[in-house]
C-alpha positions as CSV (number, residue, x, y, z in Angstrom):
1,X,-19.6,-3.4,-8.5
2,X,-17.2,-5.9,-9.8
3,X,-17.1,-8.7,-6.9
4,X,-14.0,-10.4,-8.2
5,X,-11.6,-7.0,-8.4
6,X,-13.2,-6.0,-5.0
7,X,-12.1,-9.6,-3.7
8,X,-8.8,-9.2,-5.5
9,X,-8.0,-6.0,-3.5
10,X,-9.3,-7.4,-0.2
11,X,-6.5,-10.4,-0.9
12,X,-3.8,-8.3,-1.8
13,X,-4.0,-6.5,1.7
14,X,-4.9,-9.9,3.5
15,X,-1.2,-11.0,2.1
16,X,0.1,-8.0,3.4
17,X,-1.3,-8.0,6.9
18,X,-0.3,-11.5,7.4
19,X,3.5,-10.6,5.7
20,X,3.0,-12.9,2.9
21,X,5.0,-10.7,0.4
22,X,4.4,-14.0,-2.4
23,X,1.0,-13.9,-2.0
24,X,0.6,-10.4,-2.2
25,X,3.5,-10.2,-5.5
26,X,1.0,-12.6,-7.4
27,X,-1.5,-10.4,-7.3
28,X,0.4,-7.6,-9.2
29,X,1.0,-8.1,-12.6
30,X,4.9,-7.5,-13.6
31,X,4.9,-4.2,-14.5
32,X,2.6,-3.0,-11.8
33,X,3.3,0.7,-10.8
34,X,2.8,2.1,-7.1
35,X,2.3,5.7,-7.2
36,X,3.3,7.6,-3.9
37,X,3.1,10.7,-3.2
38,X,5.1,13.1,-0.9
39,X,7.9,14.3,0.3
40,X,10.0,11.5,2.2
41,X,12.2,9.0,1.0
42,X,9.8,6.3,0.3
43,X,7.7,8.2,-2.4
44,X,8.0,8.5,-5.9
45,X,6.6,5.7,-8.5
46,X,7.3,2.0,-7.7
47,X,7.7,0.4,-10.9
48,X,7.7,-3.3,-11.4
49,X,6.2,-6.1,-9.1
50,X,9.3,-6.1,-7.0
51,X,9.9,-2.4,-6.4
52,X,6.1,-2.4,-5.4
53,X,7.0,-5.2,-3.0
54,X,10.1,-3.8,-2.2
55,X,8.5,-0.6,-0.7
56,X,6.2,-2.7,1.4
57,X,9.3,-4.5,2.4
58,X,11.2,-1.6,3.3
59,X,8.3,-0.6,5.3
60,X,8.1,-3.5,7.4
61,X,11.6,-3.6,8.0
62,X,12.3,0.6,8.7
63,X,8.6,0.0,11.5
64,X,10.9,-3.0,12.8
65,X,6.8,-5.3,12.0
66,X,4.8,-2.7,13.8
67,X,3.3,-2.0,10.4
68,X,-0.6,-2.8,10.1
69,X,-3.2,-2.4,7.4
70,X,-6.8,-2.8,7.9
71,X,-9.2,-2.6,5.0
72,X,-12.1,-0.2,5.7
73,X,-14.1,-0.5,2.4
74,X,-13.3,-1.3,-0.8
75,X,-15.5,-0.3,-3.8
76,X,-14.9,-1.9,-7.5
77,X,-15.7,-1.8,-11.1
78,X,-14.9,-4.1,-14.1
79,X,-11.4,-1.6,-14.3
80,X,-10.9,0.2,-11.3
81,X,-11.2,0.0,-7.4
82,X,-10.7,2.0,-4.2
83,X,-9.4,0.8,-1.2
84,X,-10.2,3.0,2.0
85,X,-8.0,1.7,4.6
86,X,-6.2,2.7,7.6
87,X,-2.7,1.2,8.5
88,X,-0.7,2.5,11.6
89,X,2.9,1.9,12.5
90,X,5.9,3.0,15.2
91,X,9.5,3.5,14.7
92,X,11.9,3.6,16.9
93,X,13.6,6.4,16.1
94,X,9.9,8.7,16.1
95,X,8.3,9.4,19.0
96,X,5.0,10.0,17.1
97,X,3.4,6.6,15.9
98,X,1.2,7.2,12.8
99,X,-2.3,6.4,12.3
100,X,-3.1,6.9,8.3
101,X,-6.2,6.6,6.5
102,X,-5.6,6.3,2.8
103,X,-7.7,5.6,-0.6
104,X,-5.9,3.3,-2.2
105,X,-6.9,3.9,-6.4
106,X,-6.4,1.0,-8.1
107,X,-6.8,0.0,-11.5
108,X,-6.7,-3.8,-12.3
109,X,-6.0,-5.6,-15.5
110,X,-6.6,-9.6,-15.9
111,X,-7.7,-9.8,-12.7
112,X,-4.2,-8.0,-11.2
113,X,-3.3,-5.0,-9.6
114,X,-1.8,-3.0,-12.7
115,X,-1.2,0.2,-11.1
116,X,-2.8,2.4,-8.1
117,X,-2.0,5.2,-6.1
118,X,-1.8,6.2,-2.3
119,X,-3.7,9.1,-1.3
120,X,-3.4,9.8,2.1
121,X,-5.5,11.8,5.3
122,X,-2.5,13.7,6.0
123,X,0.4,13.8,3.9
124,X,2.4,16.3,6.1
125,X,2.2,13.9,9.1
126,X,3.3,11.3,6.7
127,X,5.8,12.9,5.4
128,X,7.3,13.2,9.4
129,X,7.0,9.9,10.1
130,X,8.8,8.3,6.8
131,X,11.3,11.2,6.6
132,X,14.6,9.5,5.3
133,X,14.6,6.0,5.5
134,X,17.5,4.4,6.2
């Protein structure tokens, strides 16, 4: 176990819950990649601190700040870690809100988020909910 990656991830999603997109940024090294999987129009691979930033952004904006991430667990080596978390989030424009547990993969370099992928509980119902983002 690797305390200072598993502390790393833990403030990473700190800065997101409290919306602090700096914060969070600086904790991704600049050519950190996002991996997301799916069928909607927010997935694909995120490449570059700000796209990774800019899809939490767009997030945040599309859930009008109904967005929420809460870190279950997180698990870490000297390279790697996993996040299991849960975020939920409503949208106007869905009836449905979605709850979503995920395992966040994440592999770290100097002490940053390089790269990491979202695997999620349900991609189908994830899929509904993002659909095409506007």
């Amino acid at each position: 176990m690797s305390p200072r990656h598993a502390q790393t991830v833990h403030d990473f999603y700190d800065a997101l819950a409290r919306g602090d997109l700096d914060a969070a940024g600086d904790l991704l090294t600049p050519d950190a990649v996002l991996h997301v999987p799916g069928r909607s129009s927010n997935t694909g691979d995120h490449v570059g601190r700000d796209a990774v930033i800019g899809f939490v952004a767009k997030a945040a904006e599309v859930t009008r700040g109904t967005l929420r991430l809460a870190v279950n667990r997180v698990l870490a080596d000297e390279e790697q870690a996993v996040a299991l978390a849960t975020y939920t989030a409503t949208r106007p424009d869905r009836a449905t809100p979605l709850v979503n547990n995920v395992a966040h993969v994440i592999t770290l370099r100097d002490g940053r988020i390089a790269e990491s992928w979202l695997y999620s509980r349900d991609q189908y119902e994830v899929d509904a909910f993002w659909g095409e983002l506007s």
